[in-house]
BASEKE-650484 format. One record per residue (C-alpha): residue number from 1; residue in three letters; x negated, y, z negated. Coordinates in Angstrom, 2 decimals. Each point is the difference from the previous one (the first is absolute). Layout:
BEGIN
- nr / rest / east / north / up
- NUM / ala / X / Y / Z
...
***
This chain:
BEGIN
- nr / rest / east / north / up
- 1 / unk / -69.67 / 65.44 / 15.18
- 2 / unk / 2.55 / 1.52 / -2.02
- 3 / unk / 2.39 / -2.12 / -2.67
- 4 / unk / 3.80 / -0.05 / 1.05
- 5 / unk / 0.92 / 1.68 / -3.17
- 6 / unk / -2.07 / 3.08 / 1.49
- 7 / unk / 2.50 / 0.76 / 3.37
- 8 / unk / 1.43 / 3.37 / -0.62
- 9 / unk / 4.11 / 0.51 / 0.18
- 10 / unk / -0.58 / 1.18 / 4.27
- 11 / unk / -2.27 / -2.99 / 0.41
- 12 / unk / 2.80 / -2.39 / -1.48
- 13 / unk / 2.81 / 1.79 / 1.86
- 14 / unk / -2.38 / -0.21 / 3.65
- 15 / unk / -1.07 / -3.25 / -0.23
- 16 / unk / 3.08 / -1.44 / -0.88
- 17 / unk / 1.43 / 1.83 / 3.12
- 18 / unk / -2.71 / -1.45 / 1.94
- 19 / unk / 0.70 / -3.46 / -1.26
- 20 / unk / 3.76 / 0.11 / 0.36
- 21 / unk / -0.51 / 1.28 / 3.91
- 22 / unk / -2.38 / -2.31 / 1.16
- 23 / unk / 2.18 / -2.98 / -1.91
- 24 / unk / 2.87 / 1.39 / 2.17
- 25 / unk / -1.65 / 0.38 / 3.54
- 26 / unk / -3.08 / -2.17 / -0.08
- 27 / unk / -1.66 / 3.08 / 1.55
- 28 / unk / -2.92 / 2.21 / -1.45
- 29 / unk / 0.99 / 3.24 / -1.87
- 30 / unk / -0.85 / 3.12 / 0.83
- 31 / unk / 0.66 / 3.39 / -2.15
- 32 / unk / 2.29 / 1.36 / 2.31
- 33 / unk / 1.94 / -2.75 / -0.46
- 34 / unk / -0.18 / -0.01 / -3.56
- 35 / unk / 1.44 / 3.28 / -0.40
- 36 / unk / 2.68 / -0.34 / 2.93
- 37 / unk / 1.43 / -3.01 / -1.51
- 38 / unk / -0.01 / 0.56 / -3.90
- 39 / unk / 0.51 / 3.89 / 0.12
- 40 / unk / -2.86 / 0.49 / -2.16
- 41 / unk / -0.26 / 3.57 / -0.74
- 42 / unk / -3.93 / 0.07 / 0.87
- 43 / unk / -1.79 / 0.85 / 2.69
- 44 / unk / -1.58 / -3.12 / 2.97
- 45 / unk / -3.16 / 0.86 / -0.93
- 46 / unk / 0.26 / -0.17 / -3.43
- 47 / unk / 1.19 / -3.49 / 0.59
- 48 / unk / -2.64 / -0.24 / 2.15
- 49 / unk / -2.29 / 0.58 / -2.88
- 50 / unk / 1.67 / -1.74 / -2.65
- 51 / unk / -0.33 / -3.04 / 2.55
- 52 / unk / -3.19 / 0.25 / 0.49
- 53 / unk / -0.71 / 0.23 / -3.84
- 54 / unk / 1.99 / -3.70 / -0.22
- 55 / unk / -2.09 / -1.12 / 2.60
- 56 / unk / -2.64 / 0.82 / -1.28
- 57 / unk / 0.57 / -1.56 / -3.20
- 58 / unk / 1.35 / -3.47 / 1.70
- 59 / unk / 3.45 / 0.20 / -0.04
- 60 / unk / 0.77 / 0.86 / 3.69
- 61 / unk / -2.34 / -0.40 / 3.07
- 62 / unk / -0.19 / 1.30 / 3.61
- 63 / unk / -0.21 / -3.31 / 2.76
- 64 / unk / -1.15 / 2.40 / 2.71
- 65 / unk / -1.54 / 3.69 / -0.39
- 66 / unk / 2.53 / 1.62 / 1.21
- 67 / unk / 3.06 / -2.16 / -1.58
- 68 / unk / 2.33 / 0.59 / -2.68
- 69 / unk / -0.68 / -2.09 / -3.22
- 70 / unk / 1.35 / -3.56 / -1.29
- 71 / unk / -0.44 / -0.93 / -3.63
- 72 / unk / -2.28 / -2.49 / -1.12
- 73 / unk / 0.02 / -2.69 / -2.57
- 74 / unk / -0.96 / 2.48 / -2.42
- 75 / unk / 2.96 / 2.46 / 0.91
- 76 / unk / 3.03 / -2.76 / 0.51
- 77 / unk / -0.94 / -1.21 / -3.71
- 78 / unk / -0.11 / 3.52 / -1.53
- 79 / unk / 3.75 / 0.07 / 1.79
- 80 / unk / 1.10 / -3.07 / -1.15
- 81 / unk / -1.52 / 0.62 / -3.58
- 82 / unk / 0.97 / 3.89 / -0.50
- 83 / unk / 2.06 / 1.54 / 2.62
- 84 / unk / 2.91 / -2.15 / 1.30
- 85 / unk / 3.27 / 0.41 / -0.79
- 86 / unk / 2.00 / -2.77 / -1.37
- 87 / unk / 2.75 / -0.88 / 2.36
- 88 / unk / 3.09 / -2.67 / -0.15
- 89 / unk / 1.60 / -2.00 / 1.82
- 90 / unk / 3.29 / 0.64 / 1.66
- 91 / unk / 3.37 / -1.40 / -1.58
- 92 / unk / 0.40 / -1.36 / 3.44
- 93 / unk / -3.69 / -1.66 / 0.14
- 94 / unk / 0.40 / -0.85 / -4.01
- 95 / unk / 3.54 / -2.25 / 1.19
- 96 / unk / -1.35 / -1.42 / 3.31
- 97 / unk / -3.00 / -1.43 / -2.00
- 98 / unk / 1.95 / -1.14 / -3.28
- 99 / unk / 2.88 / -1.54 / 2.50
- 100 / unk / -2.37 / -1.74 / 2.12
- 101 / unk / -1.95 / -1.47 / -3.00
- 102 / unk / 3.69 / -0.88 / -1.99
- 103 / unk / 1.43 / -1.94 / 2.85
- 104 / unk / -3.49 / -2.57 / -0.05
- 105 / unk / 0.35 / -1.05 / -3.65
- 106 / unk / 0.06 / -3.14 / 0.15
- 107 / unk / -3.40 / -0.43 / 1.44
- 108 / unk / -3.27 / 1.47 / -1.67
- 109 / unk / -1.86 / -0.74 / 3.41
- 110 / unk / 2.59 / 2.02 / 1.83
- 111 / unk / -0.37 / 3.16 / -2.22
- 112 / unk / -3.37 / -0.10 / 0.35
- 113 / unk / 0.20 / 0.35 / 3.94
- 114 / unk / 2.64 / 2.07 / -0.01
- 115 / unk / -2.18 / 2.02 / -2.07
- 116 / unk / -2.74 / 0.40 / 2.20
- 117 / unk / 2.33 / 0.57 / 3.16
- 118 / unk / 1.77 / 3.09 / -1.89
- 119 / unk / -3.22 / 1.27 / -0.83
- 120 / unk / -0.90 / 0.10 / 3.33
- 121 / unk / 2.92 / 1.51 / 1.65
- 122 / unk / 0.81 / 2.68 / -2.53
- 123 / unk / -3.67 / 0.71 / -0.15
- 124 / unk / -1.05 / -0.27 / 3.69
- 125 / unk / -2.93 / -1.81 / -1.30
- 126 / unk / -1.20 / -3.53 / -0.36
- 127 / unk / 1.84 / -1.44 / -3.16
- 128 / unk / -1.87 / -3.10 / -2.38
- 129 / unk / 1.24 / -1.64 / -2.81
- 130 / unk / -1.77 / -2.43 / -1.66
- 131 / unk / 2.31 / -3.08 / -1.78
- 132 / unk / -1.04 / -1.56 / -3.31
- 133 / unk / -2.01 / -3.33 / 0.79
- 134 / unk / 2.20 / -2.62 / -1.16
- 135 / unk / -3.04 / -1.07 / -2.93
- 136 / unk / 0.64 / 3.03 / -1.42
- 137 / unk / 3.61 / -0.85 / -0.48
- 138 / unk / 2.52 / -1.92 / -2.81
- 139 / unk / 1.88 / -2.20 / 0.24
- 140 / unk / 3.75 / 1.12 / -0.99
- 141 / unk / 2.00 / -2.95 / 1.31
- 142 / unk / -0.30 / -3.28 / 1.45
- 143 / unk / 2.57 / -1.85 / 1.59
- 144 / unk / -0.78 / -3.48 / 1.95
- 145 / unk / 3.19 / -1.10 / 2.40
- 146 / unk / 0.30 / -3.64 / 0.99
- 147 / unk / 0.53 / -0.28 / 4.27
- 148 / unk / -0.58 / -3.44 / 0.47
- 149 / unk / -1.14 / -2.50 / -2.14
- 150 / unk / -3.69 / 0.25 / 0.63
- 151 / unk / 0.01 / 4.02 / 0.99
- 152 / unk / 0.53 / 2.53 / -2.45
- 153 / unk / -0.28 / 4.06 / 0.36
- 154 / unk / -2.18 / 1.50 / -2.68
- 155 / unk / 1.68 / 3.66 / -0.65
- 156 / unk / -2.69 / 2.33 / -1.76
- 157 / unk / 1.56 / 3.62 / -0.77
- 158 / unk / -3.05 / 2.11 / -1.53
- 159 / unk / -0.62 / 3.14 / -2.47
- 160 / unk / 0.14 / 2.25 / 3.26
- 161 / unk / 3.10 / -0.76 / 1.39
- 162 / unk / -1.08 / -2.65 / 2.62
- 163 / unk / 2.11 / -3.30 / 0.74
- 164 / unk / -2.13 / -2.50 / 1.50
- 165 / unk / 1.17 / -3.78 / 1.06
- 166 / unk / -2.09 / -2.35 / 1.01
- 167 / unk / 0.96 / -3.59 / 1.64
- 168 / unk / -1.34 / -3.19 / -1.35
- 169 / unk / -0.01 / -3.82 / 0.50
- 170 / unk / -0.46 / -1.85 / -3.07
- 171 / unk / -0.55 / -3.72 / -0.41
- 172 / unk / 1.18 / -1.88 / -1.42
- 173 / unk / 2.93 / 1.80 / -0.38
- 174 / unk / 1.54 / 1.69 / -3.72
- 175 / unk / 2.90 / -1.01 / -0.90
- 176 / unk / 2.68 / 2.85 / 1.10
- 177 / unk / 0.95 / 0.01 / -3.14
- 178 / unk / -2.97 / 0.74 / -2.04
- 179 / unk / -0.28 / 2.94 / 2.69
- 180 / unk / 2.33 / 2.96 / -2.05
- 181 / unk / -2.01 / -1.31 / -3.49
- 182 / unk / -3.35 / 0.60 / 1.87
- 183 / unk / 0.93 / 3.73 / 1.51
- 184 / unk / 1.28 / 0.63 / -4.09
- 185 / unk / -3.61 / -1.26 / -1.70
- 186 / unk / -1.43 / 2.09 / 2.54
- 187 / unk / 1.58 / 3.52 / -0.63
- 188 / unk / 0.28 / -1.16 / -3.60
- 189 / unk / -4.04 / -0.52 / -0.93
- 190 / unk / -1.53 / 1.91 / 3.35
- 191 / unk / 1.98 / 3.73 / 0.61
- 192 / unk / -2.66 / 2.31 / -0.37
- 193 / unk / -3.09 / -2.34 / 1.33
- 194 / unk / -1.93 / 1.45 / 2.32
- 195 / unk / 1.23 / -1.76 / 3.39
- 196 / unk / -3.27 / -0.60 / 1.63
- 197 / unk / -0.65 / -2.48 / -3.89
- 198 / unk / 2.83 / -1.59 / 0.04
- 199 / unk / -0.97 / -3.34 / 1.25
- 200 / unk / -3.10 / 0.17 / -2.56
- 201 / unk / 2.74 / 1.92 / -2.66
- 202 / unk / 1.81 / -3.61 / 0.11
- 203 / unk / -2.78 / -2.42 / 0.22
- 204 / unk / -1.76 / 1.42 / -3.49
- 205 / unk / 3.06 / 0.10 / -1.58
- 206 / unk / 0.80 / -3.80 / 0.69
- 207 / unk / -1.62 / -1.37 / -3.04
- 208 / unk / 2.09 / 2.36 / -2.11
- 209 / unk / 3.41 / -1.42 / 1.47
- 210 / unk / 1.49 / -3.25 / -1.08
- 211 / unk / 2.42 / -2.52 / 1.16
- 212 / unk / 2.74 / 1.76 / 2.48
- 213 / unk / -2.19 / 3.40 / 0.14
- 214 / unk / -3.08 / -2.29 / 0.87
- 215 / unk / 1.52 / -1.56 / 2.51
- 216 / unk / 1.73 / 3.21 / 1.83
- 217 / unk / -2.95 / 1.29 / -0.28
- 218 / unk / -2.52 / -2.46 / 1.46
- 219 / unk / 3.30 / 0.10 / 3.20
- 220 / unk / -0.78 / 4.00 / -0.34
- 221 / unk / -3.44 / -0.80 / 1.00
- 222 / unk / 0.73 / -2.19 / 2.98
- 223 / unk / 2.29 / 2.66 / 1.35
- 224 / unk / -2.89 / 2.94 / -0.49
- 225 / unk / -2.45 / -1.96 / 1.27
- 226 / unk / 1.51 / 0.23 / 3.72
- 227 / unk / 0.71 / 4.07 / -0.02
- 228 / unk / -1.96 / 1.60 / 2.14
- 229 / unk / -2.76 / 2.38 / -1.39
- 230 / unk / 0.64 / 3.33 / -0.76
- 231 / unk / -0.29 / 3.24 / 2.36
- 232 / unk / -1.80 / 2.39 / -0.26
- 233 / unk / 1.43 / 4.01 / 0.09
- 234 / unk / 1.30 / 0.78 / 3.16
- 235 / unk / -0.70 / 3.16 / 1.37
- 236 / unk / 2.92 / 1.68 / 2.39
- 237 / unk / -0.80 / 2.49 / 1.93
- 238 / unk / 2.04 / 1.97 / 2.53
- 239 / unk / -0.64 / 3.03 / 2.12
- 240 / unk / -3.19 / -1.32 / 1.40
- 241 / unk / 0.37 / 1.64 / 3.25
- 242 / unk / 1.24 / 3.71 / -1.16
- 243 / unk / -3.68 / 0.35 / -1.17
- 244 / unk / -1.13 / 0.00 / 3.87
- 245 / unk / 2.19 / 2.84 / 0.97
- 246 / unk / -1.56 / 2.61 / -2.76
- 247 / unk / -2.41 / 2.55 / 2.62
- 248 / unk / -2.87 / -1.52 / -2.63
- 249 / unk / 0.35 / -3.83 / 1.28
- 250 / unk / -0.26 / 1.42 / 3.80
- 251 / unk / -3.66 / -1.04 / -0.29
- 252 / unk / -0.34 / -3.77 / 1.37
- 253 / unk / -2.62 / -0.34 / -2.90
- 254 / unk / 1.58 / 1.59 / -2.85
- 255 / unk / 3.14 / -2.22 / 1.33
- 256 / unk / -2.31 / -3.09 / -0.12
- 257 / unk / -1.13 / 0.74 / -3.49
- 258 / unk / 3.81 / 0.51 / -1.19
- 259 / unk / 1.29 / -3.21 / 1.73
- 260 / unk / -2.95 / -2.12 / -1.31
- 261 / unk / 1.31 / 1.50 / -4.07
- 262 / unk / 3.41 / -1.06 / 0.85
- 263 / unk / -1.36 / -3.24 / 0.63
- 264 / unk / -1.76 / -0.31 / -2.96
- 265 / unk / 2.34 / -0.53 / -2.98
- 266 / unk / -3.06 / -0.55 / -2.89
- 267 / unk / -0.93 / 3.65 / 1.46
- 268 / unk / 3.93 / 1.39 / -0.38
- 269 / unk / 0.24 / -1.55 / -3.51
- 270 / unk / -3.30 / 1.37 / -1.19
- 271 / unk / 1.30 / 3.97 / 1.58
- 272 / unk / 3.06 / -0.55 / -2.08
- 273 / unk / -1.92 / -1.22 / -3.14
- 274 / unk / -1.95 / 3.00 / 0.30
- 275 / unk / 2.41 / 1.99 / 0.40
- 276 / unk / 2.15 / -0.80 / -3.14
- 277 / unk / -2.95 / -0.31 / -2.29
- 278 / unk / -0.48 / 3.80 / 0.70
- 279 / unk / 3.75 / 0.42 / -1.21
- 280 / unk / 0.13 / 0.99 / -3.99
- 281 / unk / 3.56 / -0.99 / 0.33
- 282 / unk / 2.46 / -2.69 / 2.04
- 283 / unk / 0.30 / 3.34 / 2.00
- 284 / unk / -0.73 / -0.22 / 3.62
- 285 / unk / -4.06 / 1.13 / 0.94
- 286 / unk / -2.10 / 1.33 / 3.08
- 287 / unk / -3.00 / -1.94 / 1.83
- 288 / unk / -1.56 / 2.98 / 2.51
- 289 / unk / -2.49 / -1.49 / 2.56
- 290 / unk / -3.13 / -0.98 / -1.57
- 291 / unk / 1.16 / -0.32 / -3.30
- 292 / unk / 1.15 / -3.56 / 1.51
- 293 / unk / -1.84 / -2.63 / -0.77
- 294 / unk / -2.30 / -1.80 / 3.32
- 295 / unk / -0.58 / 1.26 / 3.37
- 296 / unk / 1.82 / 1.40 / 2.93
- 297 / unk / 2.75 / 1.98 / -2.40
- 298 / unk / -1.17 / 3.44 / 0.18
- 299 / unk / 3.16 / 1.08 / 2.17
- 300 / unk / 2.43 / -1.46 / -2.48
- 301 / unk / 1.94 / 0.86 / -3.27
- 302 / unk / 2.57 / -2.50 / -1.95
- 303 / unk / 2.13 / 1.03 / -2.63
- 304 / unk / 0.95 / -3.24 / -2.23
- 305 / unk / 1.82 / -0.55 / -3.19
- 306 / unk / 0.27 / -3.27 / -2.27
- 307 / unk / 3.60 / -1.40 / -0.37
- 308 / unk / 1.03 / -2.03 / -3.06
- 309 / unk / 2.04 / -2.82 / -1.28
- 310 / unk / 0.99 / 0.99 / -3.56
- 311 / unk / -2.96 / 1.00 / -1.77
- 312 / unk / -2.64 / -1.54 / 2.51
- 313 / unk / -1.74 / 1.09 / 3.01
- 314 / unk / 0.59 / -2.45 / 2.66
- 315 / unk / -0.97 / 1.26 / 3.16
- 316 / unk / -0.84 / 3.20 / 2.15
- 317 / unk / 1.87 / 2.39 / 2.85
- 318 / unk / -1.54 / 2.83 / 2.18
- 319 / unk / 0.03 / 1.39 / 3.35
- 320 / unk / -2.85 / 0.21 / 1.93
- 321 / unk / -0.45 / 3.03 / 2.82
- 322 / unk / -2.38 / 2.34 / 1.20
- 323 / unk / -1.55 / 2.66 / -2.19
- 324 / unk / 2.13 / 2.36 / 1.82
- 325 / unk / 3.09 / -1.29 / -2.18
- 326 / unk / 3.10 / 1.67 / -1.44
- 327 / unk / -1.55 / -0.25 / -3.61
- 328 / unk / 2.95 / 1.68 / -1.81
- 329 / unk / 2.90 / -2.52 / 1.75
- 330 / unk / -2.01 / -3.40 / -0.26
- 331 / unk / -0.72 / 0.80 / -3.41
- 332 / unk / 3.30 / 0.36 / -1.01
- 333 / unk / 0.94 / -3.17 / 2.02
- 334 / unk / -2.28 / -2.62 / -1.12
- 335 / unk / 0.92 / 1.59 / -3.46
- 336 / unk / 3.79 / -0.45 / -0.21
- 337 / unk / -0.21 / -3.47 / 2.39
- 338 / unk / -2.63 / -1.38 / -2.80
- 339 / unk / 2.20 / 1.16 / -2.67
- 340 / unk / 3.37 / -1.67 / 1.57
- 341 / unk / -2.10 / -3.40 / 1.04
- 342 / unk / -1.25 / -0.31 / -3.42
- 343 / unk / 3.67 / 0.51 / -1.39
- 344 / unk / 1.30 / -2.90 / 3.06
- 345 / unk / -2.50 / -2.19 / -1.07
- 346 / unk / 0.44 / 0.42 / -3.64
- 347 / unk / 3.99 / -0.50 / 0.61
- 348 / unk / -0.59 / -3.29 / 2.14
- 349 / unk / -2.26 / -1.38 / -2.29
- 350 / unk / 2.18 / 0.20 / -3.13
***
């Protein structure tokens, strides 16, 4: 089998014809309509030939004997890798997404689903985000409000931009005004702990305190103690159900083996690792069919990018779709939504 660096100039310009066809009507492509379409000043049965050569060397293949041709793995990643054009997104699509992502700043959560919803409408695909889990978080603020006297609510606002409160009943009671002096030793000797050590942060530190400190802090421990544990990543996904009206998901069994990944989130999560670890760059990377880790993926691609706060990698976006996907578009979409999520983030989180 030939090496992709050996594909002559009429090779590159017919399989990338070939791709871009089939991509666009999901049906097997013949010479004929080769030449029809891209006016290529060449004969059908030189295509003919020049197909056959691709096929031959593993880059297209014939389903029936007397079909047109469909690319394989082999021929979507020489695409990806070598002939696609870059494209952009739209002003319009470039607003819609930045607008819709502004107007949920005040919740991390809700940026992160809104995410994952815009990447599946403006993609036609299924859209995932993964969100930080909350151990791999900071703490950046800590504020404790007195409701009663025995109930307090615990607010917890993180290095990524999330805001969580939590409700608890504490007895016996702290005095309501010792509560403002224990929300300052907090955020005074904790910013910057990781949230999920906080508790422990506190307790080992103990010893060091003395007098007042000691004492807010042993009343930081009893508070802690009663938060609930933390959550893991969540993992949104929307767009489920455009998957099953691709030709390719027809099939009741290839539709089985679909639903049963988008039920699997360890699965989805180790796709999108994959993915990104093929990625030299934060730049936005291809997953073609078997190159997917596990079973029961050979009809799918996913394009994923990392998204940062600051400096550091904190979770993942992609789209997930057939192989038969607009390469060229979701690239350029999970690329510019990564890059305006990290900048969000990074922007909530300060």
């Amino acid at each position: 089998m030939r090496q992709d660096a050996e594909l002559s100039e009429r090779e590159n310009l017919i399989l990338q014809a070939a791709v871009h066809s089939f991509i666009t009507t999901a049906e097997p492509v013949g010479s004929r309509a080769i030449v029809k379409r891209f006016g290529l000043d060449l004969s059908a049965a030189t295509v003919r030939n020049v197909m056959a050569d691709l096929e031959e060397a593993g880059y297209l293949q014939q389903l029936h004997t007397s079909s047109g041709r469909v690319p394989t793995d082999r021929g979507y990643r020489y695409y990806v890798d070598y002939l696609m054009r870059a494209q952009e997104l739209t002003l319009q699509e470039r607003a819609r997404i930045e607008s819709e992502l502004t107007s949920r700043l005040s919740d991390a959560d809700e940026v992160m689903r809104q995410t994952s919803h815009l990447l599946a409408l403006l993609s036609h695909q299924t859209g995932i985000v993964e969100s930080p889990n909350e151990g791999d978080a900071q703490v950046n603020r800590i504020e404790l409000i007195p409701v009663t006297p025995a109930r307090v609510a615990v607010l917890i606002a993180d290095s990524v931009g999330r805001v969580r409160t939590h409700m608890v009943s504490i007895e016996p009671s702290i005095e309501s005004a010792m509560v403002p002096r224990l929300s300052a030793f907090l955020n005074e000797n904790f910013r910057g702990v990781p949230v999920d050590r906080l508790m422990t942060s506190v307790q080992t530190r103990l010893r060091m305190f003395m007098d007042e400190q000691r004492r807010l802090a042993e009343e930081a421990v009893r508070v802690l103690q009663l938060l609930p544990a933390n959550r893991p990543g969540t993992l949104y996904l929307e767009g489920a159900t455009q998957l099953f009206e691709q030709p390719e998901f027809r099939d009741v069994d290839r539709a089985r083996e679909v639903f049963v990944l988008l039920d699997e989130k360890e699965r989805l999560l180790e796709m999108l690792r994959s993915a990104v670890m093929q990625g030299e760059s934060p730049r936005a990377t291809v997953l073609i069919g078997r190159e997917a880790p596990g079973e029961g993926v050979d009809g799918i691609s996913l394009v994923a990018a990392p998204y940062m706060v600051g400096t550091k990698q904190v979770g993942m976006i992609g789209v997930l779709g057939p192989r038969r996907m607009p390469y060229p578009k979701v690239t350029a979409l999970v690329d510019y939504t990564a890059g305006l999520l990290s900048r969000l983030l990074t922007r909530l989180a300060t």
